[in-house]
C-alpha positions as CSV (number, residue, x, y, z in Angstrom):
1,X,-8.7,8.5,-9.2
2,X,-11.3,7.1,-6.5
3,X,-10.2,3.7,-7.6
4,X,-6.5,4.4,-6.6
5,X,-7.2,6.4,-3.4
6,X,-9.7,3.2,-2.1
7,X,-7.5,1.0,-3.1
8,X,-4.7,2.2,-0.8
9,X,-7.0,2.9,2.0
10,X,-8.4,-0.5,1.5
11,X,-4.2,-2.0,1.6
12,X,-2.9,0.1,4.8
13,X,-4.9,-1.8,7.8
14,X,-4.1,-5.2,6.1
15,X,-1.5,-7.4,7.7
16,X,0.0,-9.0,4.5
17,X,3.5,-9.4,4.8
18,X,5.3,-8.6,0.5
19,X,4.8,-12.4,-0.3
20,X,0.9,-12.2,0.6
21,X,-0.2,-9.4,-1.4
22,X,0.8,-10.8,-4.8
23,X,-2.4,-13.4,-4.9
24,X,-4.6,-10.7,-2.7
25,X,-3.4,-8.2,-5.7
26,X,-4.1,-10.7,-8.3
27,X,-8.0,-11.8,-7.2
28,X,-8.7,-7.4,-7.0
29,X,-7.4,-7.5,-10.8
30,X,-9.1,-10.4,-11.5
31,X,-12.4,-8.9,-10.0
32,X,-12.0,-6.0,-12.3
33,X,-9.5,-3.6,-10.9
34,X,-7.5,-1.3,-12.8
35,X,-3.8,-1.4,-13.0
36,X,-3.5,2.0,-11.0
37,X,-5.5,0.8,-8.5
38,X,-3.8,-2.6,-8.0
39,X,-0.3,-1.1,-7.9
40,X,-1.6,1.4,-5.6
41,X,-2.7,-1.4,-3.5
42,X,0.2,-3.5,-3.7
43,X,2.1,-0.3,-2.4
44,X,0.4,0.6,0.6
45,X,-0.2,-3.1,2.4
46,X,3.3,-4.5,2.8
47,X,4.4,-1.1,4.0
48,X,1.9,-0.8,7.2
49,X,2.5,-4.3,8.5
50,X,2.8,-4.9,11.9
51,X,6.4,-5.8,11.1
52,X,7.4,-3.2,9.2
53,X,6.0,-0.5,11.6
54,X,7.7,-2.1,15.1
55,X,10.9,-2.4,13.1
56,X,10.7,1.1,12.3
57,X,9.7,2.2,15.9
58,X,12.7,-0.3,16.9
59,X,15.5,1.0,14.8
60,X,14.6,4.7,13.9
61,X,12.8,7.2,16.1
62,X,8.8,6.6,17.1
63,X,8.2,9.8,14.7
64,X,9.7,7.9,11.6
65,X,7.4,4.9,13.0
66,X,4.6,7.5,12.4
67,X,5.4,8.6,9.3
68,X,5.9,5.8,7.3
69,X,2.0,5.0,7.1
70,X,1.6,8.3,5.9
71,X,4.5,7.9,3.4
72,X,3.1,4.6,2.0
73,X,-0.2,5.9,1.9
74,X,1.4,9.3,-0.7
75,X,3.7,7.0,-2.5
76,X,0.7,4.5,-3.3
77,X,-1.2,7.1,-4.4
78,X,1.1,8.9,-6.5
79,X,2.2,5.6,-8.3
80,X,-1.3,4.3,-8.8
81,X,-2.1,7.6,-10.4
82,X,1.1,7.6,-12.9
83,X,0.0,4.4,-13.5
84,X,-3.4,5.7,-14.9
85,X,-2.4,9.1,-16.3
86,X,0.9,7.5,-18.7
């Protein structure tokens, strides 16, 4: 469980757009993390880009701009977990 929760803290202040965390994902699995933790990391980083965030703040409301860091840090969680439990 420690594994997943790190691994999506370690993914939200990263600035990899979806097409750059595939190899970062692949060299953490490589190193010896587990499948809940490397989904849980793949989750989290594209989410919190830059990018993402502005275009949220841009198009939605600067409350849904908040939220969606916190949304991709519950989802990653919650998927690195199923991941391990099933």
């Amino acid at each position: 469980m420690r594994s997943v929760i790190n691994a999506a803290l370690a993914g939200l202040p990263l600035p990899l757009c979806s097409c750059g965390v595939v190899p970062a994902a692949m060299s953490i699995r490589k190193r010896g993390a587990n499948r809940g933790a490397t989904l849980s990391f793949l989750i989290s980083t594209p989410e919190t880009g830059v990018d993402s965030i502005a275009v949220t703040y841009a198009l939605l409301d600067p409350l849904m701009a908040v939220f969606r860091p916190l949304a991709a840090f519950v989802t990653a969680i919650l998927t690195g977990l199923a991941d391990n439990f099933f």
